[in-house]
N, C-alpha and C positions, 0 to 999 in steps of 0.2 A: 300501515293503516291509512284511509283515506282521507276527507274532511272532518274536522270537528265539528262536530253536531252535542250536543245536550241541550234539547228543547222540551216542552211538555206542551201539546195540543188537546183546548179541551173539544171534544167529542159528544159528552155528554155529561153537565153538573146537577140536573134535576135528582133534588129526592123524594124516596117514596113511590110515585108514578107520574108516569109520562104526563106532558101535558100538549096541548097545542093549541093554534090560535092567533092570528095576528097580535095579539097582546104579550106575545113570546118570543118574539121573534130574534130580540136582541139578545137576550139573555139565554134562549132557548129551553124548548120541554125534554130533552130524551134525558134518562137516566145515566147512573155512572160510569163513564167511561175517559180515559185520559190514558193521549197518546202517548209515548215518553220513548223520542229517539236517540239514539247512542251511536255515535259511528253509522256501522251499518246494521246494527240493533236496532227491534224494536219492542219495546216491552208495553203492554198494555192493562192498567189498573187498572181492575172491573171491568164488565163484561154487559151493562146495559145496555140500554135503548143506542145509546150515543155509536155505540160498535158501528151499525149499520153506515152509518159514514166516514168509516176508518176506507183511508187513500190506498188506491193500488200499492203494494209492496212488493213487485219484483226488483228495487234496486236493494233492496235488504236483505241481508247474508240469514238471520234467523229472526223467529216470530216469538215471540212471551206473551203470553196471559197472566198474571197474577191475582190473583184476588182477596182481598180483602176479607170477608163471607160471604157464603151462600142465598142471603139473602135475594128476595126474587128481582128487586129492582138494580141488582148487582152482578145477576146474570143472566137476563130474562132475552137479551138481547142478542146472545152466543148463536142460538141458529142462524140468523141473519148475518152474520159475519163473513162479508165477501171473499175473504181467503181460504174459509171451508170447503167453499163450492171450485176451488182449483186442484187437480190430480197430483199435482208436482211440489206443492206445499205441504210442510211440516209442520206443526204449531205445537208449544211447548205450554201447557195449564199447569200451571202452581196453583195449590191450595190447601188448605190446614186439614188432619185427620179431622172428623167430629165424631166423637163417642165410639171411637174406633173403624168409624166406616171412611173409608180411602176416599179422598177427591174426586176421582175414576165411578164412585156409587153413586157419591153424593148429586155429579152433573147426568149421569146416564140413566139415573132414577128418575130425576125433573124434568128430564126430557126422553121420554119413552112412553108408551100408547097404555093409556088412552088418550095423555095428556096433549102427546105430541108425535105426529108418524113416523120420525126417523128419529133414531138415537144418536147423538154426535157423532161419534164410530162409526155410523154408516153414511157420515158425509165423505165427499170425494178425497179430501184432503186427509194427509196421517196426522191424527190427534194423539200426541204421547202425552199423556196424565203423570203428573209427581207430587206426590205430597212432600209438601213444602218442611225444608228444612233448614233453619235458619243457623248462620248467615249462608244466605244462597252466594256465590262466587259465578259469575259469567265473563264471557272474554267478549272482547270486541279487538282482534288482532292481539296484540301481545299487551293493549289496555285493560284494565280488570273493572270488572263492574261488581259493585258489592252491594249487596240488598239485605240490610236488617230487618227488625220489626220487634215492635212492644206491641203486647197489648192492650185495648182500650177500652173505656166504658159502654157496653152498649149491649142491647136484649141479645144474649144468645150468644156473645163474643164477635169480636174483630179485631184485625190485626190495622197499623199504622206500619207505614213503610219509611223508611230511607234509603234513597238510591245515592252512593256517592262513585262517582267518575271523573277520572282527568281531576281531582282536585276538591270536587264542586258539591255539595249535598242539596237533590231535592227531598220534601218529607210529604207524606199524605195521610194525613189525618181524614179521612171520611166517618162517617155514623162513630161519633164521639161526641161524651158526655162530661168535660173537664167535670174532676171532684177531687176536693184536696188530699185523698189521698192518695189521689192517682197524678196529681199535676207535678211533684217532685222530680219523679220514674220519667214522665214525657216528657218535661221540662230539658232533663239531662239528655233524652232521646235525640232532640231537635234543635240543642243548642247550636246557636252561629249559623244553621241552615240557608242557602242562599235562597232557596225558595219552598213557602210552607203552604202545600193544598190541604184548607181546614173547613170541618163541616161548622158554620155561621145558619144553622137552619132557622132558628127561633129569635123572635123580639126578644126582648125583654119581659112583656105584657103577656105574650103567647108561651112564654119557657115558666110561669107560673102555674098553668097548668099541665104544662107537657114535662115535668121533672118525673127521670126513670125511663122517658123515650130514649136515649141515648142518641142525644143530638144536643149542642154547644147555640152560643148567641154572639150575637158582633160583639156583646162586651166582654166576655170569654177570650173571642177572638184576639184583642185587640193586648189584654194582657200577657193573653201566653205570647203574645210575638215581639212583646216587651220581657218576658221573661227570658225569652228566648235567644235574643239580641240576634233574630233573623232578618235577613236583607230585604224581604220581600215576602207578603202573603195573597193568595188567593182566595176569596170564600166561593166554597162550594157547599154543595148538597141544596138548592132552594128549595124551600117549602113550595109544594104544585099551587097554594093558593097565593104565592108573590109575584103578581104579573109584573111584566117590564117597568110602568109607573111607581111600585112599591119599591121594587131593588134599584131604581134608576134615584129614588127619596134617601134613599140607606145610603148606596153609592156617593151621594153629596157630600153626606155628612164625612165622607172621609177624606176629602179635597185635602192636598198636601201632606200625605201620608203614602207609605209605601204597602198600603194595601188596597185592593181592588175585587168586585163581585168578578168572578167566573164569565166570563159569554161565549156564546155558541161558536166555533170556530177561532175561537182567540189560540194564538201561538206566544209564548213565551220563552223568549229563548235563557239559554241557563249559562252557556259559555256565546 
């Protein structure tokens, strides 16, 4: 095997929908996406806006998509995905049956005419679809990558991952709604985690009325990663109305603490 790599590049933390605007800059608008390399693996959580600036990958042995759900701001980004439009690439989509209809429906239905003029399938690149079954097992040489998943509170369902490699657990909490009776289950999901990407969408003031949107708050946040006794958290998923000023106010308040908002381009490395 070659270098060790466990990093997680964010791509895209916006929830909901895209935004833009010099008032975004730092923290960036595109939707969900997170890079997450392995060796010479690359797995990619959701499939947003953020996709469109995923790096050349020809030094990578294979390509992962996984997704979380189908939701729009979770895949809305998949045609624009610079590895599609290459003949000699393979890309591997994980994603949950829903209601009996395969992964393979659920992406070639959303993206298919009238909606959209080419079907993935008929991009250049071979798209193999698998509905996702957990624990997924993948190799990176004779290393094992192991990929669980609970799932979580939020309209419709979603899955929460754990990637653990060489040692190391990242977890991704996206479109999640902590509720005690659900915080037990994740609690144990994500214990010791060396690094937690968790959706921090709502104030306080704002998660008064948005209860049942299936999205968490920094104060949510900040317990589970005390419950959790994890090394390090990320907040993702921004609300499109938190300009740079807003998250850069939030961000303060966390000064000497092992958590931090998401921004556009940030790298975290995990080993």
């Amino acid at each position: 095997m070659g270098e060790k790599i466990f990093s997680v590049t964010i791509l895209g933390a916006r929830g909901s929908i895209p935004v833009s605007g010099k008032e975004y800059n730092l923290y960036g608008g595109e939707t969900s996406c997170y890079m997450v390399e392995l060796g010479k693996q690359v797995i990619f959580l959701d499939a947003g806006t953020g996709i469109v600036n995923a790096p050349d990958l020809k030094d990578k042995d294979n390509v992962y998509i996984i997704l979380s759900h189908p939701h729009l701001d979770h895949i809305i980004g998949l045609p624009f995905f610079p590895e599609l439009s290459k003949k000699d690439k393979t890309i591997t989509l994980y994603g949950k049956r829903l209601k009996e209809k395969s992964i393979e429906h659920q992406i070639e239905k959303a993206f298919s005419k009238p909606y959209w003029p080419l079907t993935i399938a008929e991009y250049p690149s071979n798209i193999i679809y698998k509905d996702l079954e957990i624990p997924l097992e993948l190799r990176d040489g004779g290393e094992k990558i192991l990929v669980e998943a609970a799932e979580v509170n939020h309209p419709g369902g979603c899955l929460s991952f754990k990637i653990t490699y060489m040692g190391k657990k990242l977890v991704y909490m996206t479109d999640c709604e902590l509720q005690s009776k659900s915080e037990i289950n994740l609690t144990n999901f994500a214990k010791d985690a060396d690094l937690i990407l968790f959706d921090a969408q709502y104030t306080e003031k704002e998660y008064e009325t948005k209860k049942g949107f299936g999205h968490s708050t920094l104060k949510m946040a900040k317990e589970f990663k005390e419950l959790t006794n994890s090394k390090k958290m990320i907040l993702i998923h921004h609300d499109p109305k938190h300009n740079d000023s807003d998250l850069k106010k939030m961000e303060d308040s966390l000064k000497e603490t092992d958590i931090s908002y998401a921004k556009k381009g940030m790298k975290i490395d995990i080993i």
